[in-house]
Structure formats: C-alpha cells, structure tokens
C-alpha positions in Angstrom: 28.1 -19.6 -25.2 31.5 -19.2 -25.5 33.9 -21.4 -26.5 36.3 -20.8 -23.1 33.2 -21.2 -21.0 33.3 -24.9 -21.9 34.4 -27.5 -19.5 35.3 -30.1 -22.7 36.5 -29.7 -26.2 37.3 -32.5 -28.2 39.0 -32.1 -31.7 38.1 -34.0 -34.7 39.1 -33.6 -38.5 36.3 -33.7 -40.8 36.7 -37.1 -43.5 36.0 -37.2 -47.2 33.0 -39.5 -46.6 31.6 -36.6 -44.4 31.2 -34.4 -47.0 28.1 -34.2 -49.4 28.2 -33.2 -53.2 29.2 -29.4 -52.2 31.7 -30.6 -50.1 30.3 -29.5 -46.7 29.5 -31.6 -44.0 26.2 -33.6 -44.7 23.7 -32.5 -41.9 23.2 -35.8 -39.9 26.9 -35.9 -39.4 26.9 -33.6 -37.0 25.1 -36.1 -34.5 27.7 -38.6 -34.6 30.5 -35.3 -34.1 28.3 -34.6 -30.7 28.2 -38.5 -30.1 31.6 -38.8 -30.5 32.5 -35.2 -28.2 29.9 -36.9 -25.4 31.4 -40.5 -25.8 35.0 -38.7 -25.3 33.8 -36.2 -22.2 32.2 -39.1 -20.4 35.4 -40.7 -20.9 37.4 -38.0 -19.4 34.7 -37.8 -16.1 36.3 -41.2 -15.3 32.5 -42.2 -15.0 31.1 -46.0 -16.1 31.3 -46.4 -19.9 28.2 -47.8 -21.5 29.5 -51.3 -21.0 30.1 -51.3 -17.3 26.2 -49.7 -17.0 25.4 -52.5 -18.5 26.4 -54.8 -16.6 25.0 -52.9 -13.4 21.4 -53.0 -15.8 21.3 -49.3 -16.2 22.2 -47.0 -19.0 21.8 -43.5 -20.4 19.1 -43.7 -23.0 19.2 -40.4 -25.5 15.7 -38.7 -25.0 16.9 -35.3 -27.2 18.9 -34.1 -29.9 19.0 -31.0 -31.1 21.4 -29.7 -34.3 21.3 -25.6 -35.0 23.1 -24.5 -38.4 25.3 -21.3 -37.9 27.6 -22.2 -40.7 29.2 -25.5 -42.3 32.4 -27.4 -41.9 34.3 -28.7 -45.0 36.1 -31.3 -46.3 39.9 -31.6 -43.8 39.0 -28.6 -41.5 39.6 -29.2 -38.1 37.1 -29.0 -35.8 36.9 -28.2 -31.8 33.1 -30.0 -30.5 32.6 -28.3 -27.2 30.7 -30.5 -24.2 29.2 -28.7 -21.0 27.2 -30.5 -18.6 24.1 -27.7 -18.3 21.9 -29.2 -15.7 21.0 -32.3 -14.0 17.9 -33.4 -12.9 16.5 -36.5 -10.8 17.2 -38.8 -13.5 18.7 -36.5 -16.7 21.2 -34.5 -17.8 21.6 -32.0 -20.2 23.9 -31.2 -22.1 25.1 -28.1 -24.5 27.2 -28.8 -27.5 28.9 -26.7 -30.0 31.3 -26.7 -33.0 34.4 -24.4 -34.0 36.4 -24.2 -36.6 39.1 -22.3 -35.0 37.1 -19.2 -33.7 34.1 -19.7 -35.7 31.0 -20.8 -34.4 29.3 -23.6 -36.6 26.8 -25.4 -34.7 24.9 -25.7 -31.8 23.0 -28.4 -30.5 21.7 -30.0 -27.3 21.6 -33.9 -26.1 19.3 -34.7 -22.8 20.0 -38.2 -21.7 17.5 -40.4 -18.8 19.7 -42.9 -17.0 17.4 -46.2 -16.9 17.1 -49.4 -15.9 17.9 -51.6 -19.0 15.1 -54.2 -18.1 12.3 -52.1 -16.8 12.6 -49.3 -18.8 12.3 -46.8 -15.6 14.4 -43.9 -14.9 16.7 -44.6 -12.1 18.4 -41.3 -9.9 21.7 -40.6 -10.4 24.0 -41.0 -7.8 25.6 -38.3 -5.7 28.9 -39.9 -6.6 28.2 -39.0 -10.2 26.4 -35.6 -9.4 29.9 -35.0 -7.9 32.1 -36.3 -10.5 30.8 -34.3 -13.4 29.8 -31.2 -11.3 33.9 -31.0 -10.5 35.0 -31.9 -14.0 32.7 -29.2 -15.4 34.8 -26.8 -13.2 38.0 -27.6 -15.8 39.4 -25.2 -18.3 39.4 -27.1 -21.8 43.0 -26.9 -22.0 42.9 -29.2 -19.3 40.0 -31.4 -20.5 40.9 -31.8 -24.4 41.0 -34.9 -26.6 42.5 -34.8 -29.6 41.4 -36.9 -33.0 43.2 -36.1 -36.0 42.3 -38.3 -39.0 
C-alpha cells in the first residue's frame, strides 16, 4: 500500500541495542516497532488505553502477527511505521502495518486483535462508538495523525 494511503505514521529512530552483529535490525524487533506504531495510533483515536479496558473487564487480546522482509533498517536510521485500520469485524480488527525509511519500503506486517472479556475469555462486540471513532480517524492524512519518537 502506499505510504500516503495511511491514516497513521508514527516515527521512531532505530537504537544500538536493536541492531544484531551486522548491524541491521534483529528480526523480532520489528514487533515491538508495530506494538509501539499500534500503542501510539490507539492513542491518537482518543479510544480507552489498555488500562481503562481494564477496568471496564475487557481488552484487546493479539490473535495475529504477521512480519514480511522487503529490506532492513540499520543502526540510527529513522523510521516512519505506518498504521491503517483495514477492517472490523463483530469482535476484531485488523490492522495493516508498514515501515519506511524515507521512501523505502522495509516491511510489512499485519496485527488482528479480539476485544474480550478479561474474566471469561469471550469475545465481546465492539461498540458503534468505537466503530465510529476509528472509522473517522482512519479518514486523516498522516500529516495530521503523526507522532514523532526520536531517540
């Protein structure tokens, strides 16, 4: 997809302790760059962080990750993690990831999330409130839905 056609971009600069022995990002770190992208998107939805869906005894549990390797990222290259909302189901919601450095497509991935009840273990719906919320946030430009994490 391309990168304008995402609702979200979050910017992140890839640390020393990121990097493996030929300096590139180490594989698995790419999950915590899309957890961090998500954590930062759901963030800018104005939606309930994890800890007030706790309280209520409902959370998003992850049910899929997916990584695809285009290209790495290295040590102190600054990275734009792309977040779009793809679909929404009774109970899920998809979503479509991808990494840039600058123009250059690294990685894609995918996350699908159920939102549950904490104590049973059930998948819950989600609300039309939230259906509405991200369905209008997903209708942003990035410039106007950015973050921006420079370590």
């Amino acid at each position: 997809m391309p990168k304008q056609d995402f609702s979200f971009l979050h910017r992140l600069r890839v640390r020393w302790s990121e990097v493996d022995m030929q300096a590139i990002v180490f594989n698995g770190n790419y999950l915590n760059y899309f957890d961090v992208a998500f954590t930062e998107y759901w963030r800018a939805t104005g939606l309930p962080n994890v800890i007030a869906q706790a309280a209520e005894g409902k959370e998003l549990f992850a049910r899929k990750s997916t990584v695809e390797y285009m290209a790495p990222a290295r040590f102190d290259d600054e990275l734009d993690i792309a977040v779009r909302c793809a679909s929404m189901g009774r109970s899920s919601l998809q979503f479509i990831l991808e990494i840039y450095h600058g123009e250059m497509h690294l990685i894609s991935g995918e996350l699908v999330y159920v939102y549950a009840d904490t104590e049973k273990r059930k998948s819950v719906a989600i609300s039309e409130e939230w259906r509405a919320i991200i369905t209008g946030f997903e209708t942003l430009k990035p410039a106007d839905a950015r973050t921006d994490t420079r370590t």
